[in-house]
PDB file of the backbone (N, CA, C, O) and the ligand in Angstrom, with CONECT records:
HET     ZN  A 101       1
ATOM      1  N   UNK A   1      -1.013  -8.051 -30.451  1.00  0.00           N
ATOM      2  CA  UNK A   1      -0.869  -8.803 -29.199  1.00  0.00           C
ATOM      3  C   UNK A   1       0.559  -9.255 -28.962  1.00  0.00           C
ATOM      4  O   UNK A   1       0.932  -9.900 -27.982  1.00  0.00           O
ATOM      5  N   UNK A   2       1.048  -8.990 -29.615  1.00  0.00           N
ATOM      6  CA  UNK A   2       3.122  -9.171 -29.433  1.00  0.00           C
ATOM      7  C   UNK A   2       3.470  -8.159 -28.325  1.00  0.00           C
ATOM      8  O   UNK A   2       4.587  -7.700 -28.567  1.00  0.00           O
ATOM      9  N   UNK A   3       2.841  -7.533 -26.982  1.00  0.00           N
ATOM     10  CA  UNK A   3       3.382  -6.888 -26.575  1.00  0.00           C
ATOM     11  C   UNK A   3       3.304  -7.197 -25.282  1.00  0.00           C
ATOM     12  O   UNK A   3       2.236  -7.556 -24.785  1.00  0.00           O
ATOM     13  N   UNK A   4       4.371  -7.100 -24.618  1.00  0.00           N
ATOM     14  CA  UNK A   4       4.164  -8.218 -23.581  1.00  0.00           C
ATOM     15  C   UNK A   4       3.968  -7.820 -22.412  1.00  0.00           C
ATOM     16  O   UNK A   4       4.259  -6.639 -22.226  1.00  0.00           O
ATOM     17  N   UNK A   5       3.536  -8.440 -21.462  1.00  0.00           N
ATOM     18  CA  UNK A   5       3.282  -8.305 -20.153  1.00  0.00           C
ATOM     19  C   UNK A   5       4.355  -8.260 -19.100  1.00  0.00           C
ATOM     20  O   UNK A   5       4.760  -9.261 -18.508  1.00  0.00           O
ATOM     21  N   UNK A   6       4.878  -6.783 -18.866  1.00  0.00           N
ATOM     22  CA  UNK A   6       5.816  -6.195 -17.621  1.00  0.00           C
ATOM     23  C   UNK A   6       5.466  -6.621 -16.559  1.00  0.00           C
ATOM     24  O   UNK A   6       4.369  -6.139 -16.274  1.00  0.00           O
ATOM     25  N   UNK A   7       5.900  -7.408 -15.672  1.00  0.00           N
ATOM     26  CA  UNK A   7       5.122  -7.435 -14.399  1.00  0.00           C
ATOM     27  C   UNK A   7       5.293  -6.262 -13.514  1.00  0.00           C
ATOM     28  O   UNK A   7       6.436  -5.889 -13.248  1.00  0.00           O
ATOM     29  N   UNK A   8       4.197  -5.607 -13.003  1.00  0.00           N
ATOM     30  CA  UNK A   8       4.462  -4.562 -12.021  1.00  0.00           C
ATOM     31  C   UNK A   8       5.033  -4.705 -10.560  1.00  0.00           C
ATOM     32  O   UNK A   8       4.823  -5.675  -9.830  1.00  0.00           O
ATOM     33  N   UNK A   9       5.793  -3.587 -10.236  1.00  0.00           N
ATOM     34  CA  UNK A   9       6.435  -4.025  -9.390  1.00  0.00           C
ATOM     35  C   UNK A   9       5.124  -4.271  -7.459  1.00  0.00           C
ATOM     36  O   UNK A   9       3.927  -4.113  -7.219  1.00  0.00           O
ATOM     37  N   UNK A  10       5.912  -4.548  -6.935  1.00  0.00           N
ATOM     38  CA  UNK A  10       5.053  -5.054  -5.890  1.00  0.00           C
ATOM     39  C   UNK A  10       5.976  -4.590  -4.006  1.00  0.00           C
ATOM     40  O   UNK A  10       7.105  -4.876  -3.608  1.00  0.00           O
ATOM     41  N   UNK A  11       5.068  -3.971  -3.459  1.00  0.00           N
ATOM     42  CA  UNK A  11       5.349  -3.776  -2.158  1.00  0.00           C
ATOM     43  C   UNK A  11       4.719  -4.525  -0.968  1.00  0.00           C
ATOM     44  O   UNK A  11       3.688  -5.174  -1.143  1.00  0.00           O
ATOM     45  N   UNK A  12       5.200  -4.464   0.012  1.00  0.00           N
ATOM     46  CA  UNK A  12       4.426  -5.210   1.359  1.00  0.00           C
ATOM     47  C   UNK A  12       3.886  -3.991   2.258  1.00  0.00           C
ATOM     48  O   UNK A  12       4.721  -3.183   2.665  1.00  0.00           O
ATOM     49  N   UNK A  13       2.701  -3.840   2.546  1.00  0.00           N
ATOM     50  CA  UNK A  13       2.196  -3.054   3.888  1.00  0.00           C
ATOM     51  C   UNK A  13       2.345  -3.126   4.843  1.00  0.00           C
ATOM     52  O   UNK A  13       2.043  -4.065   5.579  1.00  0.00           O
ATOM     53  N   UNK A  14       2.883  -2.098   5.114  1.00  0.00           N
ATOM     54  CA  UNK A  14       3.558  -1.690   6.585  1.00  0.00           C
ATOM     55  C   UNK A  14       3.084  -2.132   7.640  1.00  0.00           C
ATOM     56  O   UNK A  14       3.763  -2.680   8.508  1.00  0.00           O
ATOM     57  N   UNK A  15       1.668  -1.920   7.704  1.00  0.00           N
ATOM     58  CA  UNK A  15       0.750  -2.084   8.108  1.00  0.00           C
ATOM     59  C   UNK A  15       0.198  -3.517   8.469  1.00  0.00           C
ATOM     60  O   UNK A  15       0.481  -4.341   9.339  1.00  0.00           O
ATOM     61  N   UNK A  16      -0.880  -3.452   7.237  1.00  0.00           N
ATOM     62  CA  UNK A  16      -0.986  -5.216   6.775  1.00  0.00           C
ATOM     63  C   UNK A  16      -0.554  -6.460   6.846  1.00  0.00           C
ATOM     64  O   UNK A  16      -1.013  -7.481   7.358  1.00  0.00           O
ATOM     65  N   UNK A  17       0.845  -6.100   5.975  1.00  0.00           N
ATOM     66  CA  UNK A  17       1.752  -6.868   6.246  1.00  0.00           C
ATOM     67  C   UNK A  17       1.309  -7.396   4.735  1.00  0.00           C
ATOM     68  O   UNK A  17       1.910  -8.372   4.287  1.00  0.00           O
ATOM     69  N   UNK A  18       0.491  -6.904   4.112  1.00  0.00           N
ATOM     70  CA  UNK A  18       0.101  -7.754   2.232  1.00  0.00           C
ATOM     71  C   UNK A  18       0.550  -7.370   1.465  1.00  0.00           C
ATOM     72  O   UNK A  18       0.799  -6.164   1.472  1.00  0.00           O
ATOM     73  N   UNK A  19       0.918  -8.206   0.333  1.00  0.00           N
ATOM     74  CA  UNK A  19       1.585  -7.300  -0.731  1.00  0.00           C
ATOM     75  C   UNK A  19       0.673  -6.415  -1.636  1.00  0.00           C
ATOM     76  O   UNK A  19      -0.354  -7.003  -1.973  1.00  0.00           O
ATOM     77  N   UNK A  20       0.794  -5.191  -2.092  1.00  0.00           N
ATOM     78  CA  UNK A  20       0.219  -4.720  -2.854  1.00  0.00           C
ATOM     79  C   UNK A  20       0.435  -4.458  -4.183  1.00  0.00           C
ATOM     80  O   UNK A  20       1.663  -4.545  -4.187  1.00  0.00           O
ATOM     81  N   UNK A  21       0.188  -4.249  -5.105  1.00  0.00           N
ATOM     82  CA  UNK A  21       0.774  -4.116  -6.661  1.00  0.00           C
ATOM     83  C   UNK A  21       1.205  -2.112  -7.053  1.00  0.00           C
ATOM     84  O   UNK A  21       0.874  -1.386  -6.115  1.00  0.00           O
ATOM     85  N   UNK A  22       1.633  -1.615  -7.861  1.00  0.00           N
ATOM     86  CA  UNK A  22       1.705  -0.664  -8.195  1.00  0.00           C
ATOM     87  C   UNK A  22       0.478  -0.377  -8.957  1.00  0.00           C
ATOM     88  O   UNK A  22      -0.117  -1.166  -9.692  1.00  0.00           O
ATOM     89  N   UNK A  23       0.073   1.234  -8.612  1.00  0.00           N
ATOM     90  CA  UNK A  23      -0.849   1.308  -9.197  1.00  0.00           C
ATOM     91  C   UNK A  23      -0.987   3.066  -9.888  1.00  0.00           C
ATOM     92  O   UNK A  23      -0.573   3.851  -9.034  1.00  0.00           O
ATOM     93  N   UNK A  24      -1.298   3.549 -10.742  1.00  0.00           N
ATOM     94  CA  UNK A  24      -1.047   4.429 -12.031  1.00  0.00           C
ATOM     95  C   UNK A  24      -0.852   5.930 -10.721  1.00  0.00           C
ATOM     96  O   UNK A  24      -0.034   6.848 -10.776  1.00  0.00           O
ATOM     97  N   UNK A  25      -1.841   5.699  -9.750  1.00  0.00           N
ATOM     98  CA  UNK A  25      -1.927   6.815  -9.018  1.00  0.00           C
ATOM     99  C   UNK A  25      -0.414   7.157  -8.106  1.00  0.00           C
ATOM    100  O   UNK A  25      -0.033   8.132  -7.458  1.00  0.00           O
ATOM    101  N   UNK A  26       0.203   5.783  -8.448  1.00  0.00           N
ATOM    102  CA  UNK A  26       1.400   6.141  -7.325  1.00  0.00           C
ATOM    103  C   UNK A  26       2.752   5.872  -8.446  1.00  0.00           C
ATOM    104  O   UNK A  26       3.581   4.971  -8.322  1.00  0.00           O
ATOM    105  N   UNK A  27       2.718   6.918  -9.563  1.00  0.00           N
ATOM    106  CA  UNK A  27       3.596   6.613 -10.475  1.00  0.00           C
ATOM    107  C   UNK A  27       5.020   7.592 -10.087  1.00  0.00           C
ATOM    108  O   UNK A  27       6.202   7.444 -10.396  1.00  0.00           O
ATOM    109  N   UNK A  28       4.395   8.518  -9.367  1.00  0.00           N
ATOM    110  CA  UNK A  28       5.909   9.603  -8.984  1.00  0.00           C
ATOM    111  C   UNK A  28       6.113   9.308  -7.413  1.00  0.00           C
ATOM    112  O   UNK A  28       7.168   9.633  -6.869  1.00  0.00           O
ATOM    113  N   UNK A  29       5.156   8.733  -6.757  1.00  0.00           N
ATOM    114  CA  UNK A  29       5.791   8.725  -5.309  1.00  0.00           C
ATOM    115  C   UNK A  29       5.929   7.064  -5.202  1.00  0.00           C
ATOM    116  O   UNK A  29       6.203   6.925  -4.010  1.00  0.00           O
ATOM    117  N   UNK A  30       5.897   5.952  -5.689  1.00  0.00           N
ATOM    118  CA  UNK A  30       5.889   4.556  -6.006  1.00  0.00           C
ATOM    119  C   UNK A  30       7.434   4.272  -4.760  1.00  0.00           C
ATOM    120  O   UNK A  30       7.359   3.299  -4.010  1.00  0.00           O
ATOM    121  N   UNK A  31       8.542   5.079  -4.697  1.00  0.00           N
ATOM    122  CA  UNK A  31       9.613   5.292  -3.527  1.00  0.00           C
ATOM    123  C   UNK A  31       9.154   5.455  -2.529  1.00  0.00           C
ATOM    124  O   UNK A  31       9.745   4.979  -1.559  1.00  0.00           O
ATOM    125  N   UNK A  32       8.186   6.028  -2.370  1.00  0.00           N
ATOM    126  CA  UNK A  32       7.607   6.792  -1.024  1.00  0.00           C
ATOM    127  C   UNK A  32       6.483   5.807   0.012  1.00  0.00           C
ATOM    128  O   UNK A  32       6.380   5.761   1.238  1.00  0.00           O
ATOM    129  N   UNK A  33       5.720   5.066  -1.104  1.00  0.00           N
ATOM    130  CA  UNK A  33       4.534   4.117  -0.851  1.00  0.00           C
ATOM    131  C   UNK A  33       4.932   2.887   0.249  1.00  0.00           C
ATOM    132  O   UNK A  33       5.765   1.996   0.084  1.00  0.00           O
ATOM    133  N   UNK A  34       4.258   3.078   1.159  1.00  0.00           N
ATOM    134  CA  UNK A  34       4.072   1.861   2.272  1.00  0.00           C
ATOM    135  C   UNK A  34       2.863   1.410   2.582  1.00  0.00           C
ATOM    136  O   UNK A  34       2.779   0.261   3.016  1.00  0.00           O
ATOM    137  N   UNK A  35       1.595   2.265   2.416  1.00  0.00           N
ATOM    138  CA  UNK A  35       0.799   1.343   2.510  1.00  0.00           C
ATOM    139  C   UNK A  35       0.001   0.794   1.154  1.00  0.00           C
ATOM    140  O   UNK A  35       0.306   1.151   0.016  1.00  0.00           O
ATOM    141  N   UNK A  36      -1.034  -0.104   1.460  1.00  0.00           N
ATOM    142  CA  UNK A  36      -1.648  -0.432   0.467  1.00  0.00           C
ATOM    143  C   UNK A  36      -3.178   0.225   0.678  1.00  0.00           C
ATOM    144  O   UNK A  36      -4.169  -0.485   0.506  1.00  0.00           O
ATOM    145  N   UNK A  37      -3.241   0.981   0.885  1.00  0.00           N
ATOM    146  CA  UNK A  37      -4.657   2.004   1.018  1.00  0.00           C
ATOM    147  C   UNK A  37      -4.023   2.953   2.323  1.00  0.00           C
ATOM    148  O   UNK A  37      -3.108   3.005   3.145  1.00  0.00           O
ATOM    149  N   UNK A  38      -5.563   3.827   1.714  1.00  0.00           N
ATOM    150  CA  UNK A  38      -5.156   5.251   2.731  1.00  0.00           C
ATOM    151  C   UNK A  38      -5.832   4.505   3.638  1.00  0.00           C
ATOM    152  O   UNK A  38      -5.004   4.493   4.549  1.00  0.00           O
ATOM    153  N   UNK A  39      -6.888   3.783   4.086  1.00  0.00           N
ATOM    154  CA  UNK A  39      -7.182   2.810   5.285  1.00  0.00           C
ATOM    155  C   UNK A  39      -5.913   2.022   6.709  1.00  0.00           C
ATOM    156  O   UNK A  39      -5.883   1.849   7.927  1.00  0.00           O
ATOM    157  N   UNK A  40      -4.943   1.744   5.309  1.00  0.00           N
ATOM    158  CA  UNK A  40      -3.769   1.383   6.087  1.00  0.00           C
ATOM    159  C   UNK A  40      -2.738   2.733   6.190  1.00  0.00           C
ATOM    160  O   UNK A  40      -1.821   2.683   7.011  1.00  0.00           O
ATOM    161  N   UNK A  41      -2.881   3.749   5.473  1.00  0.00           N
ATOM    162  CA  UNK A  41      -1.933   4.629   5.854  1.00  0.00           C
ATOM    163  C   UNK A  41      -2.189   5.527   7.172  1.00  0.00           C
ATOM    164  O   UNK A  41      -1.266   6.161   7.683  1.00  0.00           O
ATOM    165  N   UNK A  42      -3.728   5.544   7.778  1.00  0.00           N
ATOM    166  CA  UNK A  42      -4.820   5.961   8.736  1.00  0.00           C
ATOM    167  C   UNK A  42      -4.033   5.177   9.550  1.00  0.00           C
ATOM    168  O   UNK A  42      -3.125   5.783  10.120  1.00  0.00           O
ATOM    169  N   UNK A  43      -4.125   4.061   9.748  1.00  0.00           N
ATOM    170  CA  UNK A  43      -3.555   3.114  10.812  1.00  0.00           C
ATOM    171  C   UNK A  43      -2.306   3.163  11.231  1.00  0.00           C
ATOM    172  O   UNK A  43      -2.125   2.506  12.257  1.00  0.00           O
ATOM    173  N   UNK A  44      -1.073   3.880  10.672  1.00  0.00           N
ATOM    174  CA  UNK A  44       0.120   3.639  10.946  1.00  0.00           C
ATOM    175  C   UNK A  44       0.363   3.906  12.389  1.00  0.00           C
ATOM    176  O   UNK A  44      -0.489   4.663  12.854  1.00  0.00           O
ATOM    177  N   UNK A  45       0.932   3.660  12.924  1.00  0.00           N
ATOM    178  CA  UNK A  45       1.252   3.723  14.521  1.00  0.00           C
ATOM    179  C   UNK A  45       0.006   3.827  15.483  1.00  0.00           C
ATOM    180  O   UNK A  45      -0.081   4.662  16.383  1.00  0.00           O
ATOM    181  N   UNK A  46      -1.011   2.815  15.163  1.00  0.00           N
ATOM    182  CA  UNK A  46      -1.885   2.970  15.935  1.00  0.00           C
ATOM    183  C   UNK A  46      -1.644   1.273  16.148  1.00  0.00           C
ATOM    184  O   UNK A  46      -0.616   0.656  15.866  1.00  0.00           O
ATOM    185  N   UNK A  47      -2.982   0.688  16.765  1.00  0.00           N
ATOM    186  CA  UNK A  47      -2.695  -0.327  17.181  1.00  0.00           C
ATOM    187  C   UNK A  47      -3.806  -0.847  16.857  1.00  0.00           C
ATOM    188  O   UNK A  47      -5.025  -0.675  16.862  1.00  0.00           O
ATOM    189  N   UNK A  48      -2.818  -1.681  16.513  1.00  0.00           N
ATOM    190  CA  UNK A  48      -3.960  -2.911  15.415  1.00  0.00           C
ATOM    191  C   UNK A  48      -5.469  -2.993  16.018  1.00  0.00           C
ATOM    192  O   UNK A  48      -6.570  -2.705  15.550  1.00  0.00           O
ATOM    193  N   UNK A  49      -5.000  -3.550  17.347  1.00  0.00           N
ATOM    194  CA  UNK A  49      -6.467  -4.319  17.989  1.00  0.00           C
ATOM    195  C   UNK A  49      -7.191  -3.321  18.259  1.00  0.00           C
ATOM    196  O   UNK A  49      -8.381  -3.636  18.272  1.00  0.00           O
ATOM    197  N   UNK A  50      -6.934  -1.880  18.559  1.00  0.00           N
ATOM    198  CA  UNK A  50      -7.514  -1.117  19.567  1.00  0.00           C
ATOM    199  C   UNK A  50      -8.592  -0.146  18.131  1.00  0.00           C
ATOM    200  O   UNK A  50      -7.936   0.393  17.240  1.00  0.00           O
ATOM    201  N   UNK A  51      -9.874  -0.061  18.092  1.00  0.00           N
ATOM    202  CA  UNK A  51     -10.122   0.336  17.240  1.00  0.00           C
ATOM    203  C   UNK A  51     -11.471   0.958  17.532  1.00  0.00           C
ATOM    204  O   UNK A  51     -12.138   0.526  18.473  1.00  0.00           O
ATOM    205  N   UNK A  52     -11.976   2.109  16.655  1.00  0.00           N
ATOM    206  CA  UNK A  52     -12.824   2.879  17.128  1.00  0.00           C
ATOM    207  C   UNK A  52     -12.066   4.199  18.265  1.00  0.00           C
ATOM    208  O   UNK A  52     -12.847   5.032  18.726  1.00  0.00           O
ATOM    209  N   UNK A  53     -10.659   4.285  18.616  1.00  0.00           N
ATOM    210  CA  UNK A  53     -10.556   4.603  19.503  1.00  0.00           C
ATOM    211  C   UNK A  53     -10.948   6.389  19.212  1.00  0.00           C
ATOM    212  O   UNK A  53     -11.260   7.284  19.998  1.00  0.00           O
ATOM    213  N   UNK A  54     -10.742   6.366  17.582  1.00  0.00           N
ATOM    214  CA  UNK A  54     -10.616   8.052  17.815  1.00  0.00           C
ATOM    215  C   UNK A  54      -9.817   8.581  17.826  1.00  0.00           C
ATOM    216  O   UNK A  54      -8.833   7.992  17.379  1.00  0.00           O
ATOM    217  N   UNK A  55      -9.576  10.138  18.347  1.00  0.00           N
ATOM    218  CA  UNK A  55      -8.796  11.266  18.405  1.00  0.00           C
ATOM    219  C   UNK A  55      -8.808  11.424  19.414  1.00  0.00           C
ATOM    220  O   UNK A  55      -8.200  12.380  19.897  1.00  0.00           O
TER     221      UNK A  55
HETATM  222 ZN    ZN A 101      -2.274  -2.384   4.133  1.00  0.00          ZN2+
END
């Protein structure tokens, strides 16, 4: 138990606007990452309020 706790690093959603933590799946694109789910990556340039709208 001598081994200590790194804190992971942490981003804000683009989106959201929340912070999210790093997570194992985003270990080579962790540069690239803006949202905090593919839910919020779905949403990017859409509009917040307007929803259900579709394709
Ligand atoms: Zn988000």
């Amino acid at each position: 138990m001598a081994k200590k706790h790194s804190k992971l690093p942490e981003k804000i959603c683009v989106v959201c606007g929340r912070p999210f933590t790093w997570r194992e799946k985003w270990e080579k694109v962790w540069g690239e990452v803006k949202y905090c789910s593919d839910r919020c990556r779905s949403n990017r340039g859409g509009k917040a309020a307007d929803k259900g709208g579709g394709s």
